[in-house]
HTML snippet that shows the backbone in 3Dmol.js (N, CA, C, O; Angstrom):
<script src="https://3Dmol.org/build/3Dmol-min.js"></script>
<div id="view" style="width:600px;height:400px;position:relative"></div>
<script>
const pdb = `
ATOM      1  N   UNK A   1     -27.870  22.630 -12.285  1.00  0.00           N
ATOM      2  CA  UNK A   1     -27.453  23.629 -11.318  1.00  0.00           C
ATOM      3  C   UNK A   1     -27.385  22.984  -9.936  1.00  0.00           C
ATOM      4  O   UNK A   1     -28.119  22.052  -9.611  1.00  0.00           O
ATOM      5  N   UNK A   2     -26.552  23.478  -9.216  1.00  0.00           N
ATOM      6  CA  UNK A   2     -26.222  22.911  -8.115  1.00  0.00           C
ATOM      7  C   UNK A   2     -26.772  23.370  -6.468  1.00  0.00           C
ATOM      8  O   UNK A   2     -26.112  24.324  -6.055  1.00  0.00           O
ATOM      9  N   UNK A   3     -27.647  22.966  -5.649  1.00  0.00           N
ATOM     10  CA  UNK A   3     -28.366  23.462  -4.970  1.00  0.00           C
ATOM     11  C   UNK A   3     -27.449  24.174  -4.277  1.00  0.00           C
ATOM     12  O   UNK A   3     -26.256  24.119  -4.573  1.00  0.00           O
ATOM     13  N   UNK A   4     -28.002  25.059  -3.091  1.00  0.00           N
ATOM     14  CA  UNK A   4     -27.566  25.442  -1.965  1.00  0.00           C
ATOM     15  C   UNK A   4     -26.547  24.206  -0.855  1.00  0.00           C
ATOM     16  O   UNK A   4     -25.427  24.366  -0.370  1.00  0.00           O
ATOM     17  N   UNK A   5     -27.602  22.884  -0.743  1.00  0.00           N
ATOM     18  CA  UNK A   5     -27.080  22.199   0.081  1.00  0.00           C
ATOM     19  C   UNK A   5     -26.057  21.534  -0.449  1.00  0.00           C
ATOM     20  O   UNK A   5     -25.162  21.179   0.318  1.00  0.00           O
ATOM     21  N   UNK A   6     -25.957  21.215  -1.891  1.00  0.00           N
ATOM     22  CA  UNK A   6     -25.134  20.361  -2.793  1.00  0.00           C
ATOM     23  C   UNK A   6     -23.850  21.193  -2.393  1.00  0.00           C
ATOM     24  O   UNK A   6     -22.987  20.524  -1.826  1.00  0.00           O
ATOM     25  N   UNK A   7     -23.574  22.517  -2.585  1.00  0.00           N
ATOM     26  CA  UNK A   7     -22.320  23.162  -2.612  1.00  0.00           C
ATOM     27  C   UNK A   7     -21.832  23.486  -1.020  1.00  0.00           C
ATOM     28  O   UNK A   7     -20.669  23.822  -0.797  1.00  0.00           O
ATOM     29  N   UNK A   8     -22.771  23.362  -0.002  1.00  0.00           N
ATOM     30  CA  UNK A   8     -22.052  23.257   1.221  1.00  0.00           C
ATOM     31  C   UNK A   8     -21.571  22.435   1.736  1.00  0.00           C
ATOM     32  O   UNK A   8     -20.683  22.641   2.563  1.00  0.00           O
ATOM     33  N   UNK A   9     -22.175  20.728   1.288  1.00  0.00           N
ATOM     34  CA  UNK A   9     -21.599  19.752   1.684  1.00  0.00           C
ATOM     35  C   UNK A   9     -20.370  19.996   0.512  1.00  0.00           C
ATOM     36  O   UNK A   9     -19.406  20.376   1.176  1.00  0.00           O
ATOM     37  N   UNK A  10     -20.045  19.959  -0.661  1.00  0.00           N
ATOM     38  CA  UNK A  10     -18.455  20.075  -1.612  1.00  0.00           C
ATOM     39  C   UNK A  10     -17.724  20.791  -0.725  1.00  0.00           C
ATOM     40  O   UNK A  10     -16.654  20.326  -0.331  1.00  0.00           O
ATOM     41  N   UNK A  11     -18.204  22.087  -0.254  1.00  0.00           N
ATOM     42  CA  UNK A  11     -17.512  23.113   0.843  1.00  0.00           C
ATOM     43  C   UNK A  11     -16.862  22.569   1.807  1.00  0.00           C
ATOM     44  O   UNK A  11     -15.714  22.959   2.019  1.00  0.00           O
ATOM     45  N   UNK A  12     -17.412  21.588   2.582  1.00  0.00           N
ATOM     46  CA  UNK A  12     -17.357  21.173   3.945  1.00  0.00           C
ATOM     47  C   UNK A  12     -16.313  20.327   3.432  1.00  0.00           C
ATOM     48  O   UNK A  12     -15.136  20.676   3.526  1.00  0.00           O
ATOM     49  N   UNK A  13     -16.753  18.924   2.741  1.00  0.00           N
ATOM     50  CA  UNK A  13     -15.744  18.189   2.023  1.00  0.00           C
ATOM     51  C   UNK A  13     -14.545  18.721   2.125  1.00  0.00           C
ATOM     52  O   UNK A  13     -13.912  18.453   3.145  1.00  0.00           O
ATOM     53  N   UNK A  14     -13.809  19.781   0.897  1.00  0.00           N
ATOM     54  CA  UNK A  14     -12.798  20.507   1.313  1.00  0.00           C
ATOM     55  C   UNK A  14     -12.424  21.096   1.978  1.00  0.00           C
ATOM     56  O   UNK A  14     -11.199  21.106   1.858  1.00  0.00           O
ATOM     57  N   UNK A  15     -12.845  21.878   2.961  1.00  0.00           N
ATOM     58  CA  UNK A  15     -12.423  22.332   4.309  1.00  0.00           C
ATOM     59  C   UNK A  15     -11.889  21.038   4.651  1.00  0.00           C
ATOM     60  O   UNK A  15     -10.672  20.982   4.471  1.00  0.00           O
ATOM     61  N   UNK A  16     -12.473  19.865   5.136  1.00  0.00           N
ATOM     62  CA  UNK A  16     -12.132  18.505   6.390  1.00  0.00           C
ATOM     63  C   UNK A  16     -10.850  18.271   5.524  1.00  0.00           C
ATOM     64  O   UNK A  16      -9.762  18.459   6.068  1.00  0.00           O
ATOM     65  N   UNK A  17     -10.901  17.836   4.093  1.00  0.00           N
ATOM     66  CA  UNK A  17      -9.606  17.792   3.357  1.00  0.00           C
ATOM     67  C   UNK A  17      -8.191  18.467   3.859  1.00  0.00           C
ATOM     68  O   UNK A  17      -7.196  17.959   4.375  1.00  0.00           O
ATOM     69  N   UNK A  18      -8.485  19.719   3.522  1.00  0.00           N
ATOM     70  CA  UNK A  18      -7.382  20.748   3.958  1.00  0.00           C
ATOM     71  C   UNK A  18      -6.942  20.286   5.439  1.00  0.00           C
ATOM     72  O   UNK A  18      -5.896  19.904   5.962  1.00  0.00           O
ATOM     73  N   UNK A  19      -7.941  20.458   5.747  1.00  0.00           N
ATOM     74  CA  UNK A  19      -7.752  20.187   7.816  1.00  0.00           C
ATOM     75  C   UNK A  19      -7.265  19.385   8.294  1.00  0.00           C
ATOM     76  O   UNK A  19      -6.728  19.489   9.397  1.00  0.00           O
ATOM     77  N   UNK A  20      -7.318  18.037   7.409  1.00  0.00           N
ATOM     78  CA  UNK A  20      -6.623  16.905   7.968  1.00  0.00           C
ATOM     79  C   UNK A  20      -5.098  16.737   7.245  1.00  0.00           C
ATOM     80  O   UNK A  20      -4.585  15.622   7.340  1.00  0.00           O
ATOM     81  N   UNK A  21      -4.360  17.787   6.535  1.00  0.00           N
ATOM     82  CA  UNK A  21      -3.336  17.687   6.012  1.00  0.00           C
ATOM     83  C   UNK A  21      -1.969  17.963   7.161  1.00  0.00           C
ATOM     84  O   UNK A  21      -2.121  18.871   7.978  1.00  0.00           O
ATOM     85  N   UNK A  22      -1.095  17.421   7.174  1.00  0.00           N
ATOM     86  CA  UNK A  22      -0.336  17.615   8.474  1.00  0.00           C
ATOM     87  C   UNK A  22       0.637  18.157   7.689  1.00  0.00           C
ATOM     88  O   UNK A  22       0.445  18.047   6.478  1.00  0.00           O
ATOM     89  N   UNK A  23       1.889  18.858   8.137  1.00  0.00           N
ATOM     90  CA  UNK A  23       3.025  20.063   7.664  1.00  0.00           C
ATOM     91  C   UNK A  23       4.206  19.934   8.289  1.00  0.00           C
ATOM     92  O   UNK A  23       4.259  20.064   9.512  1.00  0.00           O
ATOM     93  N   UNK A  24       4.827  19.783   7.874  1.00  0.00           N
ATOM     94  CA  UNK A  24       6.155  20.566   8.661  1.00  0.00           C
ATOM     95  C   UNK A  24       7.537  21.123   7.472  1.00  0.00           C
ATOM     96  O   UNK A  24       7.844  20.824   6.318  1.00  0.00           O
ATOM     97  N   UNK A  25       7.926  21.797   8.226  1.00  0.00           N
ATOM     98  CA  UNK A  25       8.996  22.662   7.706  1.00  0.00           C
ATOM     99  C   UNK A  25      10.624  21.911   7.809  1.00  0.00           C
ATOM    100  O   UNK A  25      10.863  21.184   8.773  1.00  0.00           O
ATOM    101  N   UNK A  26      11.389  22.089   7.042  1.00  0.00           N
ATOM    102  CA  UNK A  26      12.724  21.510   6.705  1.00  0.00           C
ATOM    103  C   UNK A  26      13.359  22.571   5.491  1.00  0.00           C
ATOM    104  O   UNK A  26      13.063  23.649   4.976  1.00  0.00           O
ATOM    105  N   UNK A  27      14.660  21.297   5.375  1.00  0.00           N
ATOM    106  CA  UNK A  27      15.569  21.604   4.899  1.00  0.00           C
ATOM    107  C   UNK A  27      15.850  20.571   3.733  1.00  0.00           C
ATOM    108  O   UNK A  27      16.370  19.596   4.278  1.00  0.00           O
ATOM    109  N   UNK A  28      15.716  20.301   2.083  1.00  0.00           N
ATOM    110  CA  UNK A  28      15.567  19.282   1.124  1.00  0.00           C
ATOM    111  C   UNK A  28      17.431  19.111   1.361  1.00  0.00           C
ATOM    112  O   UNK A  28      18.263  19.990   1.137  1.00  0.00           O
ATOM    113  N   UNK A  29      17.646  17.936   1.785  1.00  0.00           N
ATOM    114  CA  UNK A  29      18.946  17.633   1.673  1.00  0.00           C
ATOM    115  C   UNK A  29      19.502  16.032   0.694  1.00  0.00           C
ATOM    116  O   UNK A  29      20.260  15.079   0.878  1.00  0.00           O
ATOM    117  N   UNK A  30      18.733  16.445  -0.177  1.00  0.00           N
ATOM    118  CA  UNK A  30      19.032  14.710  -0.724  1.00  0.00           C
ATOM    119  C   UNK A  30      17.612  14.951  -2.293  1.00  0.00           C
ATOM    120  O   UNK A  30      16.451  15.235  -2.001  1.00  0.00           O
ATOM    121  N   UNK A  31      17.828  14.861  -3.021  1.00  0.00           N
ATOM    122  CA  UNK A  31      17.545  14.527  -4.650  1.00  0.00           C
ATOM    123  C   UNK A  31      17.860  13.142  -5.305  1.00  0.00           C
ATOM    124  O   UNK A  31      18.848  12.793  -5.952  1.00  0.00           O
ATOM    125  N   UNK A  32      16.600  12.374  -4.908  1.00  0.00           N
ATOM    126  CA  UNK A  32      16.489  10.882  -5.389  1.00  0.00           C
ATOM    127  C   UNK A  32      16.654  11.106  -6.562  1.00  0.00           C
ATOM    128  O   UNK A  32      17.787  11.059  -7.041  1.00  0.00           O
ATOM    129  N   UNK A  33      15.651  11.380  -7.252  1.00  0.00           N
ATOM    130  CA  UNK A  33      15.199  11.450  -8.553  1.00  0.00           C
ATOM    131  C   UNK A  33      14.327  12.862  -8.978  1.00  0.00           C
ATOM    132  O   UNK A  33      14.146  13.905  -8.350  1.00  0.00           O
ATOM    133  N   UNK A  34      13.972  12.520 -10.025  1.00  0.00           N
ATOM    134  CA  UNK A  34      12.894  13.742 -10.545  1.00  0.00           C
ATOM    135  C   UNK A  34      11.592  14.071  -9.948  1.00  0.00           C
ATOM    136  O   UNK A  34      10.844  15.009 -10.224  1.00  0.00           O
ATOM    137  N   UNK A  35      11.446  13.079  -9.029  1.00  0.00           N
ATOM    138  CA  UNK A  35       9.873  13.096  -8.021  1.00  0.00           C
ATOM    139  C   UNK A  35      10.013  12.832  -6.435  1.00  0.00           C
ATOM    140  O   UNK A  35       8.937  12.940  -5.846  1.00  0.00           O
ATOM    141  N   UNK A  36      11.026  12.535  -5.695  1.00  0.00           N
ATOM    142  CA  UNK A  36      11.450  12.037  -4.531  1.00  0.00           C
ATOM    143  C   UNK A  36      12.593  13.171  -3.815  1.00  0.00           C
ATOM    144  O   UNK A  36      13.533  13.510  -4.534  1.00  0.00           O
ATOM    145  N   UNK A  37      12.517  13.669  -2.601  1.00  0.00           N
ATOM    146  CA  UNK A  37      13.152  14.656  -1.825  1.00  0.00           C
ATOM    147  C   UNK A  37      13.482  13.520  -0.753  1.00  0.00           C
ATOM    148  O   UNK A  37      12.664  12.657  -0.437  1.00  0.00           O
ATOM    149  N   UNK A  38      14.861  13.622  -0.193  1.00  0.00           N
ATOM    150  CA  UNK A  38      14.528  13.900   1.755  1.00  0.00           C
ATOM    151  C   UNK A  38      14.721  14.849   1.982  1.00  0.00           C
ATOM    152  O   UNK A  38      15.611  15.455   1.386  1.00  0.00           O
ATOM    153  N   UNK A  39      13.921  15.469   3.025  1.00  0.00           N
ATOM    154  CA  UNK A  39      13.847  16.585   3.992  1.00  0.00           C
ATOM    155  C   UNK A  39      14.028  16.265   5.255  1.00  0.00           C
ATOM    156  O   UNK A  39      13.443  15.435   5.950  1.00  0.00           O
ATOM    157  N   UNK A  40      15.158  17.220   5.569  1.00  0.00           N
ATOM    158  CA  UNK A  40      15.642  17.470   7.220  1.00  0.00           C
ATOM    159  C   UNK A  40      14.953  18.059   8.218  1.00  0.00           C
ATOM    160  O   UNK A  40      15.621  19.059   8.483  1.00  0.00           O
ATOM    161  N   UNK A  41      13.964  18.032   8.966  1.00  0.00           N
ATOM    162  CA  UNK A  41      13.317  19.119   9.616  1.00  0.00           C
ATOM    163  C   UNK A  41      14.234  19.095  10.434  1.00  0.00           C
ATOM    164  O   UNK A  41      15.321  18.521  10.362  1.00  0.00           O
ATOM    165  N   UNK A  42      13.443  20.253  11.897  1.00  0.00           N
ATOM    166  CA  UNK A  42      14.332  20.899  12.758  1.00  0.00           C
ATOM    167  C   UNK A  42      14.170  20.021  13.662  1.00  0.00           C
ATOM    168  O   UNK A  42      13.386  20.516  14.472  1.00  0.00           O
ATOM    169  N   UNK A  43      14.505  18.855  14.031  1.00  0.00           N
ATOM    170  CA  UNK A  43      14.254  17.891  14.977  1.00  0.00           C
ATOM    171  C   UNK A  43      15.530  16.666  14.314  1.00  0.00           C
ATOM    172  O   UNK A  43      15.954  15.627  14.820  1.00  0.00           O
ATOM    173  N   UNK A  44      15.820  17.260  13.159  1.00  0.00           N
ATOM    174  CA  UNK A  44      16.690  16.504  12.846  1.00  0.00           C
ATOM    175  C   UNK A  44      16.795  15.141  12.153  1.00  0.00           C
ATOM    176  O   UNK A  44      17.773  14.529  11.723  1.00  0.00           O
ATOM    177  N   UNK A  45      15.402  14.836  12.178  1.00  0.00           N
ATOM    178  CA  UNK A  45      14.470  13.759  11.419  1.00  0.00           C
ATOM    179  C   UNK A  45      14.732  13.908  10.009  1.00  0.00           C
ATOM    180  O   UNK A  45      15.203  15.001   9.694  1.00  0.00           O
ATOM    181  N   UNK A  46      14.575  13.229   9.258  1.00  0.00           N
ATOM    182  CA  UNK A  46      14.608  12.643   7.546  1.00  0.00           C
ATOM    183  C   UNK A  46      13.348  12.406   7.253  1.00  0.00           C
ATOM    184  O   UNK A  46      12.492  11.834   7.928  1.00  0.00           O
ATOM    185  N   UNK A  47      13.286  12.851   6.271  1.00  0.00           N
ATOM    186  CA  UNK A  47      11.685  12.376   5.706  1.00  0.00           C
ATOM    187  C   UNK A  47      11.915  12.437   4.647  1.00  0.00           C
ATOM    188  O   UNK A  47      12.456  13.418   4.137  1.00  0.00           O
ATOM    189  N   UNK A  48      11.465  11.100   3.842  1.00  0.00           N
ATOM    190  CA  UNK A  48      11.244  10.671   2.288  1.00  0.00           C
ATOM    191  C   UNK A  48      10.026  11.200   1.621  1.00  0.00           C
ATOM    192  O   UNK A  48       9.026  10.528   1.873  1.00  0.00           O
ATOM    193  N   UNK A  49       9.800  12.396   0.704  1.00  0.00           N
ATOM    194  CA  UNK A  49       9.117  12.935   0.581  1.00  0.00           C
ATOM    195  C   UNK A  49       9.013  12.708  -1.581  1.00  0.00           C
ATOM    196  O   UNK A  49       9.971  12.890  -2.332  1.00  0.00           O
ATOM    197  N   UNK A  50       7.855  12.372  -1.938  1.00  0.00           N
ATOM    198  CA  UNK A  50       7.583  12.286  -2.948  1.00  0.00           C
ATOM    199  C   UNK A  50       6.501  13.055  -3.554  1.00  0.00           C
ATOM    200  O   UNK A  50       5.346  12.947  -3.142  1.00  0.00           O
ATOM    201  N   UNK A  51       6.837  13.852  -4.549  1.00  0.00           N
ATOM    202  CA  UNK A  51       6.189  15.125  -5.028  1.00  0.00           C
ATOM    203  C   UNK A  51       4.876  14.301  -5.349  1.00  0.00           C
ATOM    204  O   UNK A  51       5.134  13.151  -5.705  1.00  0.00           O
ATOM    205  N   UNK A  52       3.404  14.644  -5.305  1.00  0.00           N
ATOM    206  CA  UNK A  52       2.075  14.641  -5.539  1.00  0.00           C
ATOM    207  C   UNK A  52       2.211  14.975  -7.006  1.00  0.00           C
ATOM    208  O   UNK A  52       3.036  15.858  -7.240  1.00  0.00           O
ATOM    209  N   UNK A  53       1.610  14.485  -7.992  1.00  0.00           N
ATOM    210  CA  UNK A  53       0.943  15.260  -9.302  1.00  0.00           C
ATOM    211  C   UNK A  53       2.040  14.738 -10.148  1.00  0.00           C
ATOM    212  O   UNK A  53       1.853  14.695 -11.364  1.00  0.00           O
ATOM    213  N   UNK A  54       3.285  14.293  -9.592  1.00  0.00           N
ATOM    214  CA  UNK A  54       4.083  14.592 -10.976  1.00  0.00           C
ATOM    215  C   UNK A  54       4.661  13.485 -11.052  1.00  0.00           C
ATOM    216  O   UNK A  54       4.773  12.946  -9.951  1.00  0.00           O
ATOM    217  N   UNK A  55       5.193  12.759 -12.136  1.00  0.00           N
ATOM    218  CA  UNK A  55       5.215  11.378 -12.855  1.00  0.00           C
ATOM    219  C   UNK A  55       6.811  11.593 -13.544  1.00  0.00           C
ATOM    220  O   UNK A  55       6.910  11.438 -14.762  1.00  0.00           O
ATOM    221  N   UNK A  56       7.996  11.936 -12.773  1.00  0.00           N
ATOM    222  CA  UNK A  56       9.351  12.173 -13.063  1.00  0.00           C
ATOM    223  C   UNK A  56       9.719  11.031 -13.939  1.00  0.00           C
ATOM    224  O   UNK A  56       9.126  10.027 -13.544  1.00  0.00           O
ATOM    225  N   UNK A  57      10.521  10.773 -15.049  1.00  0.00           N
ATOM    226  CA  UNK A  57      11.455   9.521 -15.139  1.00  0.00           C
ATOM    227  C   UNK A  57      11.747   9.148 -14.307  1.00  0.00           C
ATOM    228  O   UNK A  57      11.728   9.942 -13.367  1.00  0.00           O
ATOM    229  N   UNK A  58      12.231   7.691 -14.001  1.00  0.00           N
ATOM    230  CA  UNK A  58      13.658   6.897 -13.210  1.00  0.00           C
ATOM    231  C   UNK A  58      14.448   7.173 -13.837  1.00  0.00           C
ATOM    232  O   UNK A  58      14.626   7.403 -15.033  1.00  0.00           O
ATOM    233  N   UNK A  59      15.180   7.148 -12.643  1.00  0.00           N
ATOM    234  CA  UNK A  59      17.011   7.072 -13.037  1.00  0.00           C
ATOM    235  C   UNK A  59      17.300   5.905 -14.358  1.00  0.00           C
ATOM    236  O   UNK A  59      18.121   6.338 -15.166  1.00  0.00           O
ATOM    237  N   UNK A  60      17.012   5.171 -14.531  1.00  0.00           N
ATOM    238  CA  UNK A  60      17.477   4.271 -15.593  1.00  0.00           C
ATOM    239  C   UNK A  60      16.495   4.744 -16.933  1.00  0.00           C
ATOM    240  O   UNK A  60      16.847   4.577 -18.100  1.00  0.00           O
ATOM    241  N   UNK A  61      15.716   5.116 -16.684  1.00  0.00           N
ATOM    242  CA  UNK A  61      15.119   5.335 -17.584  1.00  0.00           C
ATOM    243  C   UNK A  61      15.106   7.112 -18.725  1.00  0.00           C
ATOM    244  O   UNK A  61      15.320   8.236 -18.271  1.00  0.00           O
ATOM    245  N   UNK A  62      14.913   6.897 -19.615  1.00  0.00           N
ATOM    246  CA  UNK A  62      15.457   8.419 -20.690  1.00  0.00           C
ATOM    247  C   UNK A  62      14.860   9.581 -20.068  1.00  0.00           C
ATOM    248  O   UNK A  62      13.672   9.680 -19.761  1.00  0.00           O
ATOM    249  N   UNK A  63      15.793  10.489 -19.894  1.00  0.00           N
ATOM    250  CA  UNK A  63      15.653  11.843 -19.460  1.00  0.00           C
ATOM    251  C   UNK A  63      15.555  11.731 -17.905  1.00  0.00           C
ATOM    252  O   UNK A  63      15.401  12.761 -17.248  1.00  0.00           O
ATOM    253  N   UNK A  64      15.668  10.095 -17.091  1.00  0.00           N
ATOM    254  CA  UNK A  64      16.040  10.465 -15.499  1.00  0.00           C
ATOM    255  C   UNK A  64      16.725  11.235 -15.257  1.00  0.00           C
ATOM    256  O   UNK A  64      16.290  12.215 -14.653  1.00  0.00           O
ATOM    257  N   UNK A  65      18.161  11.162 -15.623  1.00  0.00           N
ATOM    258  CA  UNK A  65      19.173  12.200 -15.048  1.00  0.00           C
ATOM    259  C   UNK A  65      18.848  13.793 -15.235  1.00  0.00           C
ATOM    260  O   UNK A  65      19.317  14.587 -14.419  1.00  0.00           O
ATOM    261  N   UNK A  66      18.058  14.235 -16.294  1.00  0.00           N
ATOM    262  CA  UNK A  66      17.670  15.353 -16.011  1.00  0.00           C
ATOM    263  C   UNK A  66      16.915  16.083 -15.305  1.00  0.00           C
ATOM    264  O   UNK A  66      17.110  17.187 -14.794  1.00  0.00           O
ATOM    265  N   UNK A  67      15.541  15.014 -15.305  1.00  0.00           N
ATOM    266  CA  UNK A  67      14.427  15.173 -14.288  1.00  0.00           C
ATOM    267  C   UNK A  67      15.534  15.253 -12.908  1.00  0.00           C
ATOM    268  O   UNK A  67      15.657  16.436 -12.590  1.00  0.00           O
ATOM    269  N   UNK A  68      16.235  14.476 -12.151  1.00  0.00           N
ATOM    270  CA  UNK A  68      17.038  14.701 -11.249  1.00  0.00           C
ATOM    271  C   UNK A  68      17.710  15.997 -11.256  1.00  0.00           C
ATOM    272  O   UNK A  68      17.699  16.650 -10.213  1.00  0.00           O
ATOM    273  N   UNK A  69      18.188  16.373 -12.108  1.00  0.00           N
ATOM    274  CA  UNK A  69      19.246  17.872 -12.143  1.00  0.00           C
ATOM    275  C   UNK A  69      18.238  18.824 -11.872  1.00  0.00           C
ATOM    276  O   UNK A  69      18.400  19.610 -10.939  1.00  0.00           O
ATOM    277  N   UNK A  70      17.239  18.855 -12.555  1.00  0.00           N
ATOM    278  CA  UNK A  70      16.391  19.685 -12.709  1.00  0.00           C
ATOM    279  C   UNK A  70      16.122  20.383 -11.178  1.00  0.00           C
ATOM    280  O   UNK A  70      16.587  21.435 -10.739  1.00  0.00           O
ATOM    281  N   UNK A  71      15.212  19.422 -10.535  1.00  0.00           N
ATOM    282  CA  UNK A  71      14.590  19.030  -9.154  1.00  0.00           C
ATOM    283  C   UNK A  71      15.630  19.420  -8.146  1.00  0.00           C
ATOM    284  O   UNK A  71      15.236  19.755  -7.029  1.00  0.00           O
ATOM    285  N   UNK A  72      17.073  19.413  -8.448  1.00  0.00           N
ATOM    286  CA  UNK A  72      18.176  19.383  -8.088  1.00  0.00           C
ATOM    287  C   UNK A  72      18.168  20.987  -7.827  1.00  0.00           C
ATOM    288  O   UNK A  72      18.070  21.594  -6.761  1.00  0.00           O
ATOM    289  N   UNK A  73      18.331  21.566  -9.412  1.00  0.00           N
ATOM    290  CA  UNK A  73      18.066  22.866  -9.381  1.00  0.00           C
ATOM    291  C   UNK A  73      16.929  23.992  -8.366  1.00  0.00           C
ATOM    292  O   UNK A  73      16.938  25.058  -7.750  1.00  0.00           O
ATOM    293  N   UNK A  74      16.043  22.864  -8.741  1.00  0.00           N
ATOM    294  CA  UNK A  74      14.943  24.120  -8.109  1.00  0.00           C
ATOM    295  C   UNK A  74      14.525  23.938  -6.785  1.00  0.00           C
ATOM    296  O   UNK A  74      13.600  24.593  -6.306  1.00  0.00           O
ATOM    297  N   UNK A  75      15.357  22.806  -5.961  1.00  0.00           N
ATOM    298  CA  UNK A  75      14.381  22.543  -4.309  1.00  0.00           C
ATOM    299  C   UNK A  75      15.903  22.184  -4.111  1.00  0.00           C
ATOM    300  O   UNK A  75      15.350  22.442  -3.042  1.00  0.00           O
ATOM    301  N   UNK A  76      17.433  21.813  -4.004  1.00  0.00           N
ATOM    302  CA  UNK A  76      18.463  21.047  -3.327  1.00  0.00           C
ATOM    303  C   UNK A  76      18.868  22.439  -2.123  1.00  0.00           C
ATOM    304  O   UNK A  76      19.053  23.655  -2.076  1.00  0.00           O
ATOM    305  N   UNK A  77      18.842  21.585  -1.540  1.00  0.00           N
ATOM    306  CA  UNK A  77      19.203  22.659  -0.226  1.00  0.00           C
ATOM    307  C   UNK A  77      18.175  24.075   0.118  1.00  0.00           C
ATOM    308  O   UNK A  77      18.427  24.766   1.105  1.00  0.00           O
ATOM    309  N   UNK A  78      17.573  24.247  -0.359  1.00  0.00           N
ATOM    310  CA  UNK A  78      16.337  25.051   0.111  1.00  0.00           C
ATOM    311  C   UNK A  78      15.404  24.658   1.625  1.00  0.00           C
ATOM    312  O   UNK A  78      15.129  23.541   2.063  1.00  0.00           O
ATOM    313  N   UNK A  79      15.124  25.771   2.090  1.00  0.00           N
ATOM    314  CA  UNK A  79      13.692  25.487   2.825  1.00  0.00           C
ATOM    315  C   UNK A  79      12.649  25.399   2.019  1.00  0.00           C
ATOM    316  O   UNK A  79      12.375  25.966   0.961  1.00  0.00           O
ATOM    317  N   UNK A  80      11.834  24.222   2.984  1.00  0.00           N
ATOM    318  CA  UNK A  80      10.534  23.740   2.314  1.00  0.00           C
ATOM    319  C   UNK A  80       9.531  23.754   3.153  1.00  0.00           C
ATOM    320  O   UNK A  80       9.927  23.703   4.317  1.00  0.00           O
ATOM    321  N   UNK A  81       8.355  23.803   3.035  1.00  0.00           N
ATOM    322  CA  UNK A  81       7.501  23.480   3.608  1.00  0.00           C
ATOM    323  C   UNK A  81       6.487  22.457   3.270  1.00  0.00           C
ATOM    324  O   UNK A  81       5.673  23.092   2.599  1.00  0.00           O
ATOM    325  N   UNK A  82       6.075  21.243   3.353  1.00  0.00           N
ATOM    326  CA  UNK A  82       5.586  19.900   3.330  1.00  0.00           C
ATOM    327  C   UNK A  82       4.397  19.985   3.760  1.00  0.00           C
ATOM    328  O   UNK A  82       4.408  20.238   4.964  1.00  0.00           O
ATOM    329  N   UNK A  83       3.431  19.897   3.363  1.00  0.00           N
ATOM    330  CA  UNK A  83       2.394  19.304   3.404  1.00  0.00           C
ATOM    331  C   UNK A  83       1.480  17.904   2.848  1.00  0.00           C
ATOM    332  O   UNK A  83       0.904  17.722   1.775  1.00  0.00           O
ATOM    333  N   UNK A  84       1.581  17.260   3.732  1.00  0.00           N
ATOM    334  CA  UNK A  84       0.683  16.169   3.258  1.00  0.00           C
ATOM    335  C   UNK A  84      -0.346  15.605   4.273  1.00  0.00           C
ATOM    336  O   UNK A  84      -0.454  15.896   5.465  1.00  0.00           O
ATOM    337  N   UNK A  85      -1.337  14.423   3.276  1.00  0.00           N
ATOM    338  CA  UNK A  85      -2.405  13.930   4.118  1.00  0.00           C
ATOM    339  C   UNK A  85      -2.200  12.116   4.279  1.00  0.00           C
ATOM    340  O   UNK A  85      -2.509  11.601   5.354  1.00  0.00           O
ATOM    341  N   UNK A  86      -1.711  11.322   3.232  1.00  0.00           N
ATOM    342  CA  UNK A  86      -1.689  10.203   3.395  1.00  0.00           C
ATOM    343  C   UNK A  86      -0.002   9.546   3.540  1.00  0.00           C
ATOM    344  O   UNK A  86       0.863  10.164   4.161  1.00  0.00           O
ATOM    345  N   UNK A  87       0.186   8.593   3.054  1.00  0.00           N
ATOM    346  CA  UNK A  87       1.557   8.148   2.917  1.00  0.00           C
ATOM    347  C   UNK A  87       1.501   7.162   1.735  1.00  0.00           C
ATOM    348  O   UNK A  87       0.408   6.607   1.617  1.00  0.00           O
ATOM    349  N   UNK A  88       2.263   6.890   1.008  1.00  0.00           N
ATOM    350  CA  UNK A  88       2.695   5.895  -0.262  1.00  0.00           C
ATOM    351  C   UNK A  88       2.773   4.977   0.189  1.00  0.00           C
ATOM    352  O   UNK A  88       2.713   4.879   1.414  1.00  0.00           O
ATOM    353  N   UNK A  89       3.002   3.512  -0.925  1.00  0.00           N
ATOM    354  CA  UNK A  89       3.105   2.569  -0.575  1.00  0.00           C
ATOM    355  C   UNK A  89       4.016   1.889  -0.237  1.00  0.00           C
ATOM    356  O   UNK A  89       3.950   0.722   0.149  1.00  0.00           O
ATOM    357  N   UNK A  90       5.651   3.045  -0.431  1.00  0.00           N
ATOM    358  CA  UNK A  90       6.483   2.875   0.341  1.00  0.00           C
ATOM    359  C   UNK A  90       6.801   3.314   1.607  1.00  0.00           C
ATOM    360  O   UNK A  90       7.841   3.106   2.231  1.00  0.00           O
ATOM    361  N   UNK A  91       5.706   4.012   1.980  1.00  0.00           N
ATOM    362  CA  UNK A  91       5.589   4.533   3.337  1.00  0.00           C
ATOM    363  C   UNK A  91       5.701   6.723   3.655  1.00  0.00           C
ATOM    364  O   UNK A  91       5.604   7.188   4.791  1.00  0.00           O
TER     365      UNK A  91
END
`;
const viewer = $3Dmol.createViewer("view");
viewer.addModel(pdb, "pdb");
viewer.setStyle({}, {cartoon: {color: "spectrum"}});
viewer.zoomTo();
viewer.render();
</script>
């Protein structure tokens, strides 16, 4: 069982998590692939944005082109809202 103090520091933990996540709002104008967006914000900026959690095909690889259509389908030209905390190792 987990003390009192054990679950306020996990608490705190996630709060600072959340808190340090930065946001902004756009427009998805571009479908790399099955895991990769750019987004237009209102400043007119591009941002290379790669979905968290999810492990799309490549394009060369079986079922890329769908993972693309797909992604295509459900975010191309939509508003978005972005949240993240770190950056990839492509930046």
């Amino acid at each position: 069982m987990l003390s009192f103090a054990r679950l306020a520091l996990i608490a705190l933990a996630l709060v600072a998590t959340v808190a340090t996540a930065d946001t902004f709002e756009g427009r998805v104008v571009r479908v790399l692939d099955g895991d990769t967006v750019d987004v237009l914000d209102a400043g007119k900026s591009s941002h290379r944005v790669r979905l968290a959690g999810i492990d799309a095909p490549e394009k060369g690889q079986a079922f890329g082109t769908r993972a693309k259509q797909l992604l295509l389908e459900l975010a191309g030209g939509k508003s978005v809202e972005v949240s993240w905390h770190k950056r990839d190792r492509y930046g």
